[in-house]
C-alpha positions as CSV (number, residue, x, y, z in Angstrom):
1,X,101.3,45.0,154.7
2,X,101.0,42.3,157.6
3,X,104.8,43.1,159.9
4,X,105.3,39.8,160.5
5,X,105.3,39.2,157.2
6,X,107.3,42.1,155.9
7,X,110.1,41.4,158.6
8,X,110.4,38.0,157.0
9,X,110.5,39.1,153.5
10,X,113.2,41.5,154.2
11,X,115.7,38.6,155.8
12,X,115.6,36.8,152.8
13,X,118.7,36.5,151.0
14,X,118.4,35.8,147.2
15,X,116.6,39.1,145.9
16,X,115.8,39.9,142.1
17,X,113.9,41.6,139.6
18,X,111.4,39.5,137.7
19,X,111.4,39.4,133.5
20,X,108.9,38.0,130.9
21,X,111.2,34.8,131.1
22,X,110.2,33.9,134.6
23,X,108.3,30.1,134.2
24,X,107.2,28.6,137.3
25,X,108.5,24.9,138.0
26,X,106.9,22.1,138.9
27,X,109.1,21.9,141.8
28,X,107.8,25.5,143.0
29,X,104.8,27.4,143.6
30,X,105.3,31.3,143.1
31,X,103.1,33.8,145.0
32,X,102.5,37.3,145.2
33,X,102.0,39.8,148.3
34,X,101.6,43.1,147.7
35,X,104.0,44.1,145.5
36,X,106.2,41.3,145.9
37,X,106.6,37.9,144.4
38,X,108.0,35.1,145.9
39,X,108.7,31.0,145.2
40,X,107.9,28.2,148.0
41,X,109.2,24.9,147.2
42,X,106.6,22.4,147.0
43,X,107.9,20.1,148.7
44,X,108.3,21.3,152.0
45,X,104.6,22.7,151.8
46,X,101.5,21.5,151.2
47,X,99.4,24.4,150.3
48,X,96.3,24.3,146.9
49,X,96.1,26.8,145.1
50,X,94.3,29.7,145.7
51,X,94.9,29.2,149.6
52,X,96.2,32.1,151.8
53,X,100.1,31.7,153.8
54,X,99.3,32.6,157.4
55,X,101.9,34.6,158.8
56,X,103.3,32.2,160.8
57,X,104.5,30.1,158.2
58,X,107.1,32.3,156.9
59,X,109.8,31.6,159.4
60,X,110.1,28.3,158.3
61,X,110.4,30.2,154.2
62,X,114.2,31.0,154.8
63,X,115.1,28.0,155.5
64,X,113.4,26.5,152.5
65,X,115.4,28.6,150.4
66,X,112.8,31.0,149.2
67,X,113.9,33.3,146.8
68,X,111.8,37.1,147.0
69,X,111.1,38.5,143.8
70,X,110.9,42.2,144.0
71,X,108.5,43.7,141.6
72,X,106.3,46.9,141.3
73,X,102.5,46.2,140.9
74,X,99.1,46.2,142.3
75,X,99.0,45.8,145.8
76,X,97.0,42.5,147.1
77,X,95.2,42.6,150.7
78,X,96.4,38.7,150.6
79,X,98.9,36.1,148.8
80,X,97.4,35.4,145.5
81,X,98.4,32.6,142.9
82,X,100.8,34.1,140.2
83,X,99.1,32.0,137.7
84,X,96.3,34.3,138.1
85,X,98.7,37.5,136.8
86,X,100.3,37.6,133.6
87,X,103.5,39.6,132.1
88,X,102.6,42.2,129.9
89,X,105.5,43.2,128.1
90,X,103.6,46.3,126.3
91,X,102.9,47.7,129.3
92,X,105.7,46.3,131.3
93,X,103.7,45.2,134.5
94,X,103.1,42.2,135.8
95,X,98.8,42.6,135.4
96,X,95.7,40.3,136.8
97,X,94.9,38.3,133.4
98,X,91.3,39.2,134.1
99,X,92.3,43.0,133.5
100,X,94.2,41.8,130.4
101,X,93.3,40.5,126.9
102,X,95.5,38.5,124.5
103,X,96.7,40.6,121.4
104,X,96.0,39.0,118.0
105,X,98.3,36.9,116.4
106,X,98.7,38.7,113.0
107,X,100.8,41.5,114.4
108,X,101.7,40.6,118.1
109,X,102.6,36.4,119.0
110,X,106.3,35.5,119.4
111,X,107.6,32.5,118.4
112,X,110.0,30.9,120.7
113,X,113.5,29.1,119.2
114,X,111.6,25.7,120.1
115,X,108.9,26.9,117.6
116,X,105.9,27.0,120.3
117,X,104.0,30.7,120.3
118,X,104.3,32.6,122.8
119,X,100.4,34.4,124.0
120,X,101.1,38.3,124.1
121,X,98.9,39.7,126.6
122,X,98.0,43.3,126.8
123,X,96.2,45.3,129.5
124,X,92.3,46.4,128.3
125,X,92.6,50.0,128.7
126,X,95.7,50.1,126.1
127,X,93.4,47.4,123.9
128,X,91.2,47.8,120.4
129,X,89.6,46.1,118.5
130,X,90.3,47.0,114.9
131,X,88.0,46.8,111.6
132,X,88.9,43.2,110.5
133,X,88.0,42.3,114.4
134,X,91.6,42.0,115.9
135,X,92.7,43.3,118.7
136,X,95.6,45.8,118.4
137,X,97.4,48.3,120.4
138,X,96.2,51.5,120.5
139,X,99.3,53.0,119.8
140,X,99.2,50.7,116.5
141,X,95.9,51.8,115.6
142,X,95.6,54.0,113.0
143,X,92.3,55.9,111.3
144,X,92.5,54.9,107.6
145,X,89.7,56.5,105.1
146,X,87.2,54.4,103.8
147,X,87.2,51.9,106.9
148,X,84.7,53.4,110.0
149,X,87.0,51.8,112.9
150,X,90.5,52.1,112.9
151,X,93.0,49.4,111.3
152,X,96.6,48.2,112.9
153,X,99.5,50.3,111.3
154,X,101.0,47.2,109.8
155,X,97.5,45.9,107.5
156,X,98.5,47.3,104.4
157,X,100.6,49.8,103.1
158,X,98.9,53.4,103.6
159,X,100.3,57.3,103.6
160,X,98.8,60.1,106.3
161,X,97.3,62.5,104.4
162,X,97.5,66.2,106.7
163,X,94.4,67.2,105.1
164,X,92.2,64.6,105.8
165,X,94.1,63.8,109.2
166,X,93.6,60.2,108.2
167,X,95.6,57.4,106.6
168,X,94.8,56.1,103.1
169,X,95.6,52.5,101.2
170,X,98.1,53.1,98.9
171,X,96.5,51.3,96.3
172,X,93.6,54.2,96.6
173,X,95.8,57.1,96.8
174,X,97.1,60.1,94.5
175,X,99.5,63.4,94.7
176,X,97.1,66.1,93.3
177,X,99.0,69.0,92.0
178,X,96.8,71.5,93.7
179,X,97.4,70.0,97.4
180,X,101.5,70.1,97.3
181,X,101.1,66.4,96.8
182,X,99.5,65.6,100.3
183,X,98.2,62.4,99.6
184,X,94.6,62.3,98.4
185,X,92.1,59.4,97.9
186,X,91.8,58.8,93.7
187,X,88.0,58.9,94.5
188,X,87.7,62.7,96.0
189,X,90.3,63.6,92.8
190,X,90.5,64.5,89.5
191,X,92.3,63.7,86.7
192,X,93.1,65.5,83.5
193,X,95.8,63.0,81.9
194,X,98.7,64.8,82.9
195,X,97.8,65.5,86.7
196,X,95.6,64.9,89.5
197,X,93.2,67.8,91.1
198,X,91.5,67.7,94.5
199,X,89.4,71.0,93.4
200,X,87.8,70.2,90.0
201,X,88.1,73.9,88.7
202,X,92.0,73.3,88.6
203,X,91.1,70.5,86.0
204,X,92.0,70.9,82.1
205,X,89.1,68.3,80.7
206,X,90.3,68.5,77.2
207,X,93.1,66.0,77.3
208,X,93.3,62.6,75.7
209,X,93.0,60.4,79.0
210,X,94.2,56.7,79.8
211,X,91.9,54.1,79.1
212,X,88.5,54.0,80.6
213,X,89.6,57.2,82.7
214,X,87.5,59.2,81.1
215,X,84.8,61.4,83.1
216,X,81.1,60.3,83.0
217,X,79.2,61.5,80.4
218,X,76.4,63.9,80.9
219,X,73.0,62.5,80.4
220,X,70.1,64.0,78.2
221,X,67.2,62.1,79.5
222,X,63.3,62.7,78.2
223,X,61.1,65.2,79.3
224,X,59.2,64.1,82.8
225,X,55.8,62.7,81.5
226,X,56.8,61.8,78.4
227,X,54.3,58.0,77.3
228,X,56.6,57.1,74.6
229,X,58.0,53.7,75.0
230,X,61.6,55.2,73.7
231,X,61.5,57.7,76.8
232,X,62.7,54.5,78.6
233,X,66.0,53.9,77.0
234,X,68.9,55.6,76.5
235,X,71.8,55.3,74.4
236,X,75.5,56.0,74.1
237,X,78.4,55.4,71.5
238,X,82.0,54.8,71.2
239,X,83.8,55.7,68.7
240,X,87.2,54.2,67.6
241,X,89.4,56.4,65.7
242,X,92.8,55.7,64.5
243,X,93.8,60.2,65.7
244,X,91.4,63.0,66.2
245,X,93.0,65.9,64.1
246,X,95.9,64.3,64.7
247,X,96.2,63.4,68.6
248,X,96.2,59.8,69.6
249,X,98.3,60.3,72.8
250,X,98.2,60.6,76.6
251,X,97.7,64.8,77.8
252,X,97.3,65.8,74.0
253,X,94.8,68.7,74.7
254,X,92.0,67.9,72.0
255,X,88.7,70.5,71.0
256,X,85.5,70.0,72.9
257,X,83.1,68.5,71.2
258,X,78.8,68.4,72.1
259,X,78.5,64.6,71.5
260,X,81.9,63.5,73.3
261,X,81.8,63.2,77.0
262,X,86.1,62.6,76.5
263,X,88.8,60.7,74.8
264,X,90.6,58.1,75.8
265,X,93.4,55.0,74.3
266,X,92.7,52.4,72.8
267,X,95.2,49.7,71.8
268,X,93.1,48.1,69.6
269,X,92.5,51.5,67.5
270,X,93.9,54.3,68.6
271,X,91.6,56.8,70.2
272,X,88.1,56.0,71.5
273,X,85.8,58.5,71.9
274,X,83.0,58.3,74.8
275,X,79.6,59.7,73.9
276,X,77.4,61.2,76.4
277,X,74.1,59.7,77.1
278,X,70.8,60.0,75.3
279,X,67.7,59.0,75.8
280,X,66.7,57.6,72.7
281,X,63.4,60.1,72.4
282,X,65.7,62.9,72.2
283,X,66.8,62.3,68.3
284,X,66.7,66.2,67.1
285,X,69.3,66.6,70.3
286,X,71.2,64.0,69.8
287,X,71.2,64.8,65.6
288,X,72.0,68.5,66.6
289,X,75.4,67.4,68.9
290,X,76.4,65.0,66.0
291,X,76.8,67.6,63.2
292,X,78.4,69.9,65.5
293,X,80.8,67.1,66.6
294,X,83.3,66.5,63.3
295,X,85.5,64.2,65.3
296,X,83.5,61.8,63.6
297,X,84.5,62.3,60.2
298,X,88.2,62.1,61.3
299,X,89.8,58.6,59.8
300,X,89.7,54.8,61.2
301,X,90.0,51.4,59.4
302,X,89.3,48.1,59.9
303,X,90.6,47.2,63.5
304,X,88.5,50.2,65.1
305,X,84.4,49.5,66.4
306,X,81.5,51.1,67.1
307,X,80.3,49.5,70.5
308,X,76.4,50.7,71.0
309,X,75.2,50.8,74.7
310,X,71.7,50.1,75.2
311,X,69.8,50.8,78.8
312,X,66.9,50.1,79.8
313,X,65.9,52.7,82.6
314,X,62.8,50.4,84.2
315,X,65.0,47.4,84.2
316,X,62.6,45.1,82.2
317,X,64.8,44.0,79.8
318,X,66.5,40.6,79.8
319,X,69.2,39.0,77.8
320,X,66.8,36.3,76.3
321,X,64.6,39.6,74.8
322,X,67.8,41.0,73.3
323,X,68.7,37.6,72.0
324,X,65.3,37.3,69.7
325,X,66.2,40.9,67.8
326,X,69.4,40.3,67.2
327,X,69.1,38.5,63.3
328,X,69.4,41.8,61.6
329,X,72.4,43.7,63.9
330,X,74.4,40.0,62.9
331,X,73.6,40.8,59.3
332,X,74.4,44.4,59.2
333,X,77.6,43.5,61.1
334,X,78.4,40.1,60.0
335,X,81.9,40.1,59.1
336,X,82.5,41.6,62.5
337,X,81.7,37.9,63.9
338,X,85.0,36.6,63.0
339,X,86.8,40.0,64.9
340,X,88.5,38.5,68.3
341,X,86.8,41.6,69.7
342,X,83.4,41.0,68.9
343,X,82.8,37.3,68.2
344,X,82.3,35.5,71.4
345,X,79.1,33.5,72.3
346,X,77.6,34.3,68.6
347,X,74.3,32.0,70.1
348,X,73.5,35.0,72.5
349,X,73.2,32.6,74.8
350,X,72.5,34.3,78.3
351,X,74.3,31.9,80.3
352,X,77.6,32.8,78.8
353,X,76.6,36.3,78.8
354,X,77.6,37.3,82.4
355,X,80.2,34.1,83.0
356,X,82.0,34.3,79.5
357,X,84.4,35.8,77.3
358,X,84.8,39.8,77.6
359,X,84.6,40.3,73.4
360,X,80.8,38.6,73.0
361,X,78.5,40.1,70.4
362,X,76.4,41.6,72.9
363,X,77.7,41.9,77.0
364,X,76.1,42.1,79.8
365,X,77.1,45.0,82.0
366,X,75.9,46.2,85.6
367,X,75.9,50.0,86.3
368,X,76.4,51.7,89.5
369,X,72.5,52.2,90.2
370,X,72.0,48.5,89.9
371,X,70.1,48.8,86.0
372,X,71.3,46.7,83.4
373,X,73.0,47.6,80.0
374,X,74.0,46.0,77.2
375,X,76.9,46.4,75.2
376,X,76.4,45.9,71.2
377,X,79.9,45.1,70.2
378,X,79.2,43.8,66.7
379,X,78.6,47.4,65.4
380,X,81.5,48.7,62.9
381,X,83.6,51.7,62.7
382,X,81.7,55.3,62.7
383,X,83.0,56.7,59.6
384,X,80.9,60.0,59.5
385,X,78.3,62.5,61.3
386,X,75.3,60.9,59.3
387,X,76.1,57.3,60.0
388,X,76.1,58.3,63.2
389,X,72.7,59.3,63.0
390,X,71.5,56.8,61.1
391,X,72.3,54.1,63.9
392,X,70.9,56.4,66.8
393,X,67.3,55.7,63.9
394,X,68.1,52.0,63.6
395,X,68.4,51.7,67.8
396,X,65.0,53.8,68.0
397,X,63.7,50.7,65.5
398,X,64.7,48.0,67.4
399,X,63.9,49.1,71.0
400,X,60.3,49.7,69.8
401,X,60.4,46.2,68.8
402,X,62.1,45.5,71.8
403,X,59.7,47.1,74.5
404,X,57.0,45.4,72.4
405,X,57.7,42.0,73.0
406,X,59.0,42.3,76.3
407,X,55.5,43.9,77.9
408,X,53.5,41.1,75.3
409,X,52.4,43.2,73.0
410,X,52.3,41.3,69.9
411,X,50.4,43.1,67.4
412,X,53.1,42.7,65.0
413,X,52.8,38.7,64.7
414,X,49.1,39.5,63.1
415,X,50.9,42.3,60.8
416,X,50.8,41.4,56.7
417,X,52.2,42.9,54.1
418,X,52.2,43.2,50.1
419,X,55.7,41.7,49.7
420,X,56.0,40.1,46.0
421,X,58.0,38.1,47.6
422,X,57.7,36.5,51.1
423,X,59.9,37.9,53.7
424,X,61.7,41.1,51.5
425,X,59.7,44.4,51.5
426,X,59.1,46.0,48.2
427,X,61.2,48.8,48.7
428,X,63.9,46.9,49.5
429,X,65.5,46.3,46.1
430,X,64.6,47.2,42.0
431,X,63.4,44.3,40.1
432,X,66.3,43.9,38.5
433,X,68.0,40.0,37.9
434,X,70.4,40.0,40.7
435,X,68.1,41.3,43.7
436,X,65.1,39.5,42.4
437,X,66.7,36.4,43.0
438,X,68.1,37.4,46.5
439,X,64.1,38.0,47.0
440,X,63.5,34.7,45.8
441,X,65.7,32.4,47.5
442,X,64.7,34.2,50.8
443,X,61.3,33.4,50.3
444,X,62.4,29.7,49.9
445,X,64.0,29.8,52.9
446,X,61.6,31.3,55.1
447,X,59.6,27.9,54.7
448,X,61.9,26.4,57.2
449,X,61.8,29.0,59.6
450,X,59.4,29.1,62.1
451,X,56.8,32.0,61.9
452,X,57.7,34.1,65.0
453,X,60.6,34.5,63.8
454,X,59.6,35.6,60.2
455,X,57.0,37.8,61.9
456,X,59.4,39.5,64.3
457,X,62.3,40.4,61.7
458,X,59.7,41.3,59.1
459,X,58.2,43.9,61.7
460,X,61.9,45.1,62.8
461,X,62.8,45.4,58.7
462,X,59.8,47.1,58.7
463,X,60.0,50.1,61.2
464,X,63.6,50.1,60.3
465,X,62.9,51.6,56.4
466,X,64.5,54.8,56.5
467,X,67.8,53.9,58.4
468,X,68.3,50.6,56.0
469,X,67.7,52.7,53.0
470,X,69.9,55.8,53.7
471,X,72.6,52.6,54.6
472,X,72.2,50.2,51.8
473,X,70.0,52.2,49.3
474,X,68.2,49.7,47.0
475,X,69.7,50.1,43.3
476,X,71.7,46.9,44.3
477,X,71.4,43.6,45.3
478,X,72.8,45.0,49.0
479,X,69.8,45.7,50.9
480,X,67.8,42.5,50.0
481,X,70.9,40.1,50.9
482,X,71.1,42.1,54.4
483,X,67.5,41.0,54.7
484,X,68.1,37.5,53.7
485,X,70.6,37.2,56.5
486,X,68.7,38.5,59.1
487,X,66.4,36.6,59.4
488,X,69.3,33.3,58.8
489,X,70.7,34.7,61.7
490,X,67.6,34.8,64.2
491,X,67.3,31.1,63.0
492,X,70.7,30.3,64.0
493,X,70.5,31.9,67.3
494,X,67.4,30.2,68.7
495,X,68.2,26.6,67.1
496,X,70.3,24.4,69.0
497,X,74.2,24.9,69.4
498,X,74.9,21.3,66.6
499,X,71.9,22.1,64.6
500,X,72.9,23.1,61.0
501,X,69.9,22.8,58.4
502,X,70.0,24.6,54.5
503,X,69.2,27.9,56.6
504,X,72.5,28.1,59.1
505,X,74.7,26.7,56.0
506,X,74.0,29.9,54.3
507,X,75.7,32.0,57.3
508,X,78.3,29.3,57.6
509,X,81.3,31.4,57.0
510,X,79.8,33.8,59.5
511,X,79.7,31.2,62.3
């Protein structure tokens, strides 16, 4: 430091420490030398900004009444401008700003009484910038899982996990049993219905869980190179059951079962059962897990379903497809379309499918790997093993009807058949009073529906013989007014929202 200068500075009288409250004046310009700070009063100099004091000016300081402001800090080869340093309370230093950084305003601005904010500046090397792009303390910054750059302490609630060495949201974490309940995330975790498990080994599977906690399902896919269009799909089930063997509750430990991936809750029911996967080639698997699985005989009534999950594993399949086979699953299940569970958006209309109600006779779902499924949730109760079976056939049926139309393959609309009457298949009924004239009037009506529609639930009734039969049987009237509907139903669906003709009338209670 320059002596003359330094024997000046130590003659002045009024001496004292700076603080973050120091404000220069308009009526002062306060400079820094070395380590110390000082005030000149404008008036009796004349001096911009920026501009070195020569020495020999700061006799003439005393008598101006400067006051030195003793402060440790970076030491200056000349006077600089204390505008050009800021106060950084974090640090405790007065720093050059350009070695500083203002600290965001989530965690870090003051306000003052008056209500203006108050900038909080920080030096760089004790600076971060955090995953939502503030920039934080380092000492605030803490490593959260999940999130690849750190996040400030007070983002979110979160716990420090010892094992992980890492912080985790709170909304994401659990207290497995088998880590002395060091927080965990839920996703690295398992759980059983009673407990969570870090190490799946620990886990008891067999316990009724919470809803939709249940563990995924294993999948029986088709053999690699199998050509048969059903190779494609796949199918599960769940089955609504008022108690299996009587357990309905939370951590009831239940008996493993091939078909049943788990159980779960169901307000609605009771118990829901989850099936695992199938494709739907694999029938003699499928058949085989089903009459080793007597869950399903166990009871339900009215208020449980039978929600079938279609997939479609090339991703061809659209709504609108699904949409022109539905007629016969709304006749099977008809009285299912006035269930607040299963009666939403009865047009199929694909619009509503992905943007309206949940309880829509069939839903739209994404899954993980980005294919589409679809939900049937007109399908009633499973009452038995053989039922079961019977509507893994009937979802063979309609697929290959399905896959046809979707990849244009339309043999079935040049397709005729020896019906004695138009529209209901021979085997379908006796010719007895009752079902002849079920035959009859369908064969009326079909003359105002239009022909692609005739042809395509003709050609579904058709493949679908032996699963109609073993359900309906045709000593009575049952199978032919099944048929009837089926195809009143298609009409419905693909006529305007206000049309009504003699067709939809007959479905009326229905819709």
């Amino acid at each position: 430091m320059n002596h003359n200068i330094e024997n000046t500075l130590a003659n002045f009288e009024s001496v004292k420490e700076i603080t973050p409250d120091f404000q220069a004046t308009t009526d002062f310009m306060p400079f820094k030398y070395g380590d110390k700070f000082f005030i000149i009063p404008i008036k009796l100099l004349n001096i911009r900004r920026h501009n070195y004091i020569r020495p020999q000016e700061f006799p003439t300081l005393k008598e101006a009444g400067v006051k030195i402001i003793v402060h440790s800090g970076t030491e200056a080869r000349a006077i600089e401008h204390i505008d050009d340093y800021v106060w950084c309370n974090e640090n405790d230093a007065w720093l050059p700003k350009n070695d500083t950084v203002i600290l965001s305003s989530k965690f870090y601005h003051h306000v003052r009484t008056n209500g203006s904010v108050e900038v909080v500046y920080a030096s760089k090397q004790t600076t971060t910038v955090d995953y939502f792009g503030h920039i934080i303390l380092i000492d605030d910054a803490h490593d959260v899982y999940n999130f690849h750059t750190p996040v400030h302490k007070d983002t979110f609630h979160m716990e420090y996990s010892h094992y992980l060495g890492k912080y985790i949201h709170t909304e994401d974490v659990c207290y497995p049993a088998d880590m002395d309940d060091d927080p965990m995330p839920t996703e690295e975790c398992h759980y059983d219905g009673n407990d969570w498990y870090y190490d799946e080994s620990n886990l008891n599977k067999n316990l009724i869980v919470d809803y939709h906690a249940c563990e995924d399902p294993m999948i029986y896919l088709s053999d690699n190179g199998s050509k048969s269009p059903l190779a494609k799909y796949t199918v599960g089930f769940e089955v609504e059951k008022t108690e299996i063997d009587g357990l309905c509750e939370i951590g009831e430990e239940y008996e493993p079962q091939p078909l049943f991936a788990g159980w779960e809750t169901d307000s609605s029911c009771g118990v829901e059962g989850i099936t695992n996967v199938y494709s739907l080639e694999k029938l003699e698997t499928f058949a085989q897990h089903a009459r080793e699985s007597w869950y399903l005989d166990e009871p339900c009534n009215s208020k449980c379903g039978g929600h079938i999950n279609i997939s479609d594993t090339t991703n061809k399949v659209r709504y609108w497809h699904v949409k022109s086979w539905s007629g016969l699953w709304m006749s099977m299940f008809r009285k299912r379309l006035n269930n607040d569970y299963a009666g939403a958006n009865k047009k199929i209309c694909p619009y509503e499918a992905k943007s309206g109600q949940r309880y829509q006779v069939v839903r739209e779902k994404q899954l993980g790997n980005g294919d589409t499924l679809y939900e049937l949730r007109i399908p009633s109760r499973v009452t038995s093993r053989e039922q079961i079976v019977n509507r893994f056939k009937f979802s063979q049926a309609w697929v290959t009807c399905l896959d046809d139309y979707v990849n244009e393959e339309l043999d079935y609309m040049q397709a005729s058949y020896d019906d004695l009457h138009v529209g209901t298949p021979n085997w379908a009924y006796h010719p007895t009073a009752d079902s002849t004239e079920v035959a009859r009037k369908t064969e009326q009506m079909l003359k105002g529906i239009s022909k692609p529609i005739y042809k395509r639930i003709r050609h579904l009734i058709e493949l679908s013989k032996e699963p109609l039969l073993n359900s309906y049987g045709s000593e009575t009237p049952r199978l032919a007014q099944i048929i009837q509907y089926a195809y009143c139903f298609q009409h419905y669906v693909e006529k305007p929202r206000y049309y009504h003709d003699d067709v939809t009338r007959n479905i009326n209670s229905y819709i």
